[in-house]
C-alpha positions as CSV (number, residue, x, y, z in Angstrom):
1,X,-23.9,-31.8,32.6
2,X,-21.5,-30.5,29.9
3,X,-23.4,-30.1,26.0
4,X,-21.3,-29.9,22.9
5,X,-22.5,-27.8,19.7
6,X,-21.4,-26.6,16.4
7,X,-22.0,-23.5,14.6
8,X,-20.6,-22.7,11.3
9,X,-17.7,-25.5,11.9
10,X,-17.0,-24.1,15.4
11,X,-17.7,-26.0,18.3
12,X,-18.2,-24.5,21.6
13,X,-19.6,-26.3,24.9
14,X,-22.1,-25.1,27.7
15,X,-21.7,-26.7,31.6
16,X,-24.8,-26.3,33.7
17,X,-26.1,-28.6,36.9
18,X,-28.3,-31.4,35.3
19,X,-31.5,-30.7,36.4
20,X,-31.1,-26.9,35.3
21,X,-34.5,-25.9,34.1
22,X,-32.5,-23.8,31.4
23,X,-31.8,-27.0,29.6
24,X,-35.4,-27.8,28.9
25,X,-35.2,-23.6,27.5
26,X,-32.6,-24.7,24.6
27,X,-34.4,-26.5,21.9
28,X,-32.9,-23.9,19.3
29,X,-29.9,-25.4,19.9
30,X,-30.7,-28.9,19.4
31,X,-29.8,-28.4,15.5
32,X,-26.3,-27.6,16.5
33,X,-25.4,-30.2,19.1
34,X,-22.8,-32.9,18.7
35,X,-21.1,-35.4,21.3
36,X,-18.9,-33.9,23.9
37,X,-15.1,-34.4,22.6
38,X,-15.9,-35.2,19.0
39,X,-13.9,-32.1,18.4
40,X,-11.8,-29.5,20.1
41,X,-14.3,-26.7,21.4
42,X,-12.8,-22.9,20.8
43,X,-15.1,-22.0,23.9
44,X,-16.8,-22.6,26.8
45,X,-19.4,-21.0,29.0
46,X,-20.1,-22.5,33.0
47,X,-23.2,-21.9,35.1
48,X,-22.1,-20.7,38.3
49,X,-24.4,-20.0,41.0
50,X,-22.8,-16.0,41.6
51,X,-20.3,-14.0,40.7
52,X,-18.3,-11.8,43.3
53,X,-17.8,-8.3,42.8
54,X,-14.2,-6.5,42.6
55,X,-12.7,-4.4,40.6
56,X,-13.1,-3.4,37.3
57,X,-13.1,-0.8,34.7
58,X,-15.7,0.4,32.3
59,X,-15.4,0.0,28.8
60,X,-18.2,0.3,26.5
61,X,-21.8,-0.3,26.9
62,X,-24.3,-0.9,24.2
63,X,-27.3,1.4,24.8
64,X,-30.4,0.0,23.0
65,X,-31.7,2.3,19.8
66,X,-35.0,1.3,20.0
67,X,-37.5,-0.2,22.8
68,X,-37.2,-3.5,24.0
69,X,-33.5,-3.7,22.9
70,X,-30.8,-5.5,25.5
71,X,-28.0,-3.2,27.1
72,X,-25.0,-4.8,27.7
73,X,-22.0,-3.3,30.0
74,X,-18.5,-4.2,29.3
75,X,-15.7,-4.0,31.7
76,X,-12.1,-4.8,32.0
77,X,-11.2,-6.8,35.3
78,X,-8.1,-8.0,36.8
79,X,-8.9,-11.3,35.3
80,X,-10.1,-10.6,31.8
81,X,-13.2,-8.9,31.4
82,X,-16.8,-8.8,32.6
83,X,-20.2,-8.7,30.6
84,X,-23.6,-7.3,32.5
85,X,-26.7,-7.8,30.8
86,X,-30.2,-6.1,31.0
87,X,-33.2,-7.0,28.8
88,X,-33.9,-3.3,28.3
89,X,-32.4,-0.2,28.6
90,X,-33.9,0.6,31.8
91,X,-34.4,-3.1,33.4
92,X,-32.1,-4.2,36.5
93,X,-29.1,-6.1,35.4
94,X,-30.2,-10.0,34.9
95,X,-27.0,-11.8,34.1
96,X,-23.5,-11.3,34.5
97,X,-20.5,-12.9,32.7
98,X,-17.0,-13.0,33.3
99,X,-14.5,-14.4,30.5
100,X,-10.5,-14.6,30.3
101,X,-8.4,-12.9,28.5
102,X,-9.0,-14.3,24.7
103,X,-12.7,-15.4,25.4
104,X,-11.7,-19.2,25.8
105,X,-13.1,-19.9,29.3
106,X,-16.4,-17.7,30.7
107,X,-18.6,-18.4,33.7
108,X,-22.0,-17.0,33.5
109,X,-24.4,-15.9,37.0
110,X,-28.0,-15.7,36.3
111,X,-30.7,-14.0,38.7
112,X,-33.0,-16.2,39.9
113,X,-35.7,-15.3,37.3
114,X,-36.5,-18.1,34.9
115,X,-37.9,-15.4,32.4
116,X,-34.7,-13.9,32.1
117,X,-32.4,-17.0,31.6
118,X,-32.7,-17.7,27.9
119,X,-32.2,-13.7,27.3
120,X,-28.8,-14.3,29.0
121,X,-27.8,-17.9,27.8
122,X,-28.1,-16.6,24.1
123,X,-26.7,-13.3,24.5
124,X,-23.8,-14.4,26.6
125,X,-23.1,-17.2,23.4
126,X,-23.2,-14.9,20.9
127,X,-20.6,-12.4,22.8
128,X,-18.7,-15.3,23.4
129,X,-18.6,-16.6,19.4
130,X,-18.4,-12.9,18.1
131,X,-15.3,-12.1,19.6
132,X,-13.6,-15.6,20.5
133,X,-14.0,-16.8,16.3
134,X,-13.2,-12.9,15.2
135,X,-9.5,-14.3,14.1
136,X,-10.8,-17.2,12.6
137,X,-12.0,-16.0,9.1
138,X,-15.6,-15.4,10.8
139,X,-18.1,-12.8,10.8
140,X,-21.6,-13.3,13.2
141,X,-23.5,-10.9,11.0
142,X,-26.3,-9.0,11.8
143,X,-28.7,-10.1,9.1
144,X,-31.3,-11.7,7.8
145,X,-30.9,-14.6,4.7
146,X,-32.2,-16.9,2.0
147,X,-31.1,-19.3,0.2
148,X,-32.6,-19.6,-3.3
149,X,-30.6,-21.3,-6.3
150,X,-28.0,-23.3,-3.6
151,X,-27.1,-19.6,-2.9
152,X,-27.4,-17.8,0.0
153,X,-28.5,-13.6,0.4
154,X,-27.9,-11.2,3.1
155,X,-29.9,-8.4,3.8
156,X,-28.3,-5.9,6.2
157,X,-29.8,-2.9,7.7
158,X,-30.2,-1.3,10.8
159,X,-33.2,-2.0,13.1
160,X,-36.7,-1.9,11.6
161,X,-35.3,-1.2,8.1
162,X,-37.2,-4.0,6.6
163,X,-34.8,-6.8,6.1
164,X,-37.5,-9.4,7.7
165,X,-39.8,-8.0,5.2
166,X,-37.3,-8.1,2.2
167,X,-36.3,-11.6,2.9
168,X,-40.2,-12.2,3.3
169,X,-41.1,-10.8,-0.1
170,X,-38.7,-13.0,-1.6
171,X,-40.2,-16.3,0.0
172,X,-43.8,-15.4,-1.3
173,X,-42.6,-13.5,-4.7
174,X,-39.6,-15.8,-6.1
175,X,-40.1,-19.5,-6.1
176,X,-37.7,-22.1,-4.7
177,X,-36.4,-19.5,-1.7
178,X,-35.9,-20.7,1.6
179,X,-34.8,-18.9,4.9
180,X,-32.1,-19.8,6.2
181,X,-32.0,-17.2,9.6
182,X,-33.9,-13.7,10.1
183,X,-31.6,-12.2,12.6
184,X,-27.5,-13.4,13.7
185,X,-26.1,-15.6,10.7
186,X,-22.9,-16.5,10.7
187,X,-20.2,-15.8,7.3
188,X,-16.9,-17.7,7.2
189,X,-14.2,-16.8,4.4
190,X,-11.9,-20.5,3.6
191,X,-8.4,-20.4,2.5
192,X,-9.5,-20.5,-0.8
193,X,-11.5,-17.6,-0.5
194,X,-14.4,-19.3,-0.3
195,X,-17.3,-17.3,1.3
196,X,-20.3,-19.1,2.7
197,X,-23.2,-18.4,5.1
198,X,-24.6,-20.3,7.8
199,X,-27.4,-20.8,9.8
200,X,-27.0,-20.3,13.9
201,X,-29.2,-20.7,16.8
202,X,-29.6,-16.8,17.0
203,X,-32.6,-15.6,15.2
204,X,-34.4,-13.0,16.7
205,X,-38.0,-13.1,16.6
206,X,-38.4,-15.7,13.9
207,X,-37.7,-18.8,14.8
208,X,-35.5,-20.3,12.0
209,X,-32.9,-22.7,13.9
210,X,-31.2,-24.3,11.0
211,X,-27.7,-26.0,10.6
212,X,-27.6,-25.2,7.2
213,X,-24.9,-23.6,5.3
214,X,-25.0,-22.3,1.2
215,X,-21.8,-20.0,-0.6
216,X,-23.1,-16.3,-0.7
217,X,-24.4,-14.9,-3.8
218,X,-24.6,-11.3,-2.5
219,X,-24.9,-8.9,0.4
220,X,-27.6,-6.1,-0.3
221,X,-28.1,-3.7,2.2
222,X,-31.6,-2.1,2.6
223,X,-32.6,0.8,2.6
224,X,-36.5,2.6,2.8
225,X,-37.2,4.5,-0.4
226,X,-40.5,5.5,-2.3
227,X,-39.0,3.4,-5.2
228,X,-37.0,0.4,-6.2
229,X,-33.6,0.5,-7.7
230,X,-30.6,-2.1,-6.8
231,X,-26.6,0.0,-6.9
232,X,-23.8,-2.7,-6.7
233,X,-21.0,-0.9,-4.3
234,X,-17.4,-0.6,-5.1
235,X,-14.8,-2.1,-2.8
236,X,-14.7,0.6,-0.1
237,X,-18.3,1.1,0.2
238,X,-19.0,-2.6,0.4
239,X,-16.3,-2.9,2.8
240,X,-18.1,-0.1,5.2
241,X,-21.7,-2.0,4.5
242,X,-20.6,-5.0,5.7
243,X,-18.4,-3.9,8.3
244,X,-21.4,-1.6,10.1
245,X,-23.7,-5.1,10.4
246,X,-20.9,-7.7,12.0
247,X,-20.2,-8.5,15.7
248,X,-17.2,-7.6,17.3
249,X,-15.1,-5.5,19.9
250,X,-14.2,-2.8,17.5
251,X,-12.1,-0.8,19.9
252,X,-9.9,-4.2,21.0
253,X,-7.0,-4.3,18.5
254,X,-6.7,-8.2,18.3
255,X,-10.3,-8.2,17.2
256,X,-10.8,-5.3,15.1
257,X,-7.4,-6.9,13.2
258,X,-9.1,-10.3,12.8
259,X,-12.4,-8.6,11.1
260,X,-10.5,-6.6,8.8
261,X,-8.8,-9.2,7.6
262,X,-11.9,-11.4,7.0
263,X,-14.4,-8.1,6.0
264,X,-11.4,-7.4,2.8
265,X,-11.6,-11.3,2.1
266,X,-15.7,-10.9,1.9
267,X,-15.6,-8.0,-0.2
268,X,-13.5,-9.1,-3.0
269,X,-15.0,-12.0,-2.9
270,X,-19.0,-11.4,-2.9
271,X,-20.8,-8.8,-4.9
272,X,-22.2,-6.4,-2.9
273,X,-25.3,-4.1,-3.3
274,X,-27.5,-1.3,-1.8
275,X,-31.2,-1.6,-2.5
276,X,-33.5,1.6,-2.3
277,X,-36.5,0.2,-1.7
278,X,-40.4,-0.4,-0.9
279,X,-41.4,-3.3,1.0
280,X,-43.0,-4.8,-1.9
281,X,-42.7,-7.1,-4.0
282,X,-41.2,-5.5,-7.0
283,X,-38.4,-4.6,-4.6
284,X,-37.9,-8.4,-4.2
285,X,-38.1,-8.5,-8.5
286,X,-35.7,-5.6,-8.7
287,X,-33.1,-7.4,-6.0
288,X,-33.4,-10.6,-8.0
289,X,-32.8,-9.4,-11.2
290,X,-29.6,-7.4,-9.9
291,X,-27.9,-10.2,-7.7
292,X,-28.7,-13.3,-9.8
């Protein structure tokens, strides 16, 4: 069975046997799905039963800053590159992935342990988007947003900053805000310049699936302080802000070319800010009053 879906006007597909339990897993991607062929899909991920070892190359592995963070192994093979997955730093690999060249075509082999099969669908996806749409004016963003005013507001920060909290005091503190997603939106820059957000089936803990999309208002990044006061960055700092909380193969030329080029069109484009903050909220009031 072969399942169509489209995030932030990218369509990618998914191939699994039909009675795979991990289709009765995937109702955070129900939002997102669309008929096979009703548009050409930039990627797509098969379910294959194993993949064989042979060769390959280490190139980067992602060790997890805090507890209960994934690792993920990246390696260079004869035939593209390879992706092995753990749910923790120390757990036994539990998925492996193997893509071509430009991230087009991937085949994914799962362990036979149904807790583990989700962890690797969603995590092989979002590799997949992050690098295969990283030329195509799109940034998956580590983040979590709002919408409030037909706007939407990203909070950036690193791990147990408090952006889930910020974006928290703003639902119960300033009326008529929404969330749109709490962990892995999406940001796409038009020809015009345009920059909107959108929602994706990645969301962390919360779950806040929603195919919405709204033009950005502002990017603040948090940051813990005893008090509240909201700094709008210049160009360069903005740049390094944003470019610190998106998805990406940095050290892969193609790719790291393809962010910059969408990171300088997001930066001229969308005020950005850094918020010293409590998580209270009169850091919510002092945000407001800064981006609106």
């Amino acid at each position: 069975m072969k399942k169509a879906f489209k995030v932030a006007g990218h369509i990618f597909t998914v191939e699994m046997p039909d009675r795979y339990p991990l289709w009765e897993m995937m109702g955070q991607y129900a939002p997102f799905e669309i008929p096979v062929g009703d548009g050409e899909a930039i990627f797509s991920l098969e379910w294959v039963p194993t993949l064989p070892d042979g060769e390959k190359t280490a190139v980067y592995t992602e060790t997890p800053e805090e507890e209960g963070q994934s690792r993920i192994e990246l390696y260079r093979t004869a035939r593209g590159w390879r992706f092995e997955m753990a749910p923790t730093a120390k757990a036994a690999i539990c998925c492996r992935m193997e893509t071509d060249d430009d991230f087009t075509r991937a085949q994914l082999a799962i362990v036979p342990e149904r807790r583990h099969a989700l962890f690797a669908l969603n995590n092989a996806l979002m590799i997949l988007y992050a690098f295969r749409t990283s030329g195509l004016r799109t940034l998956e963003m580590h983040a979590s947003v709002v919408i409030h005013g037909g706007k939407g507001y990203l909070f950036l920060g690193r791990s147990g900053t408090g952006k889930s909290t910020h974006s928290r005091q703003w639902l119960e503190h300033i009326p008529g805000t929404e969330l749109l997603n709490d962990d892995n939106p999406v940001v796409r820059a038009d020809e015009a310049g345009i920059v909107r957000v959108y929602g994706s089936p990645w969301s962390g803990k919360t779950p806040c699936y929603r195919n919405l999309d709204a033009p950005v208002g502002a990017i603040v990044r948090i940051r813990q302080s005893p008090e509240n006061r909201a700094t709008r960055l210049n160009i360069v700092e903005a740049y390094a802000s944003v470019y610190s909380s998106c998805s990406g193969l940095k050290s892969e030329r193609k790719i790291a070319d393809g962010l910059h080029e969408t990171l300088e069109k997001v930066v001229t484009a969308v005020p950005c800010f850094v918020l010293d903050c409590r998580p209270d909220h009169e850091a919510a009031d002092v945000c407001y009053e800064a981006v609106k």
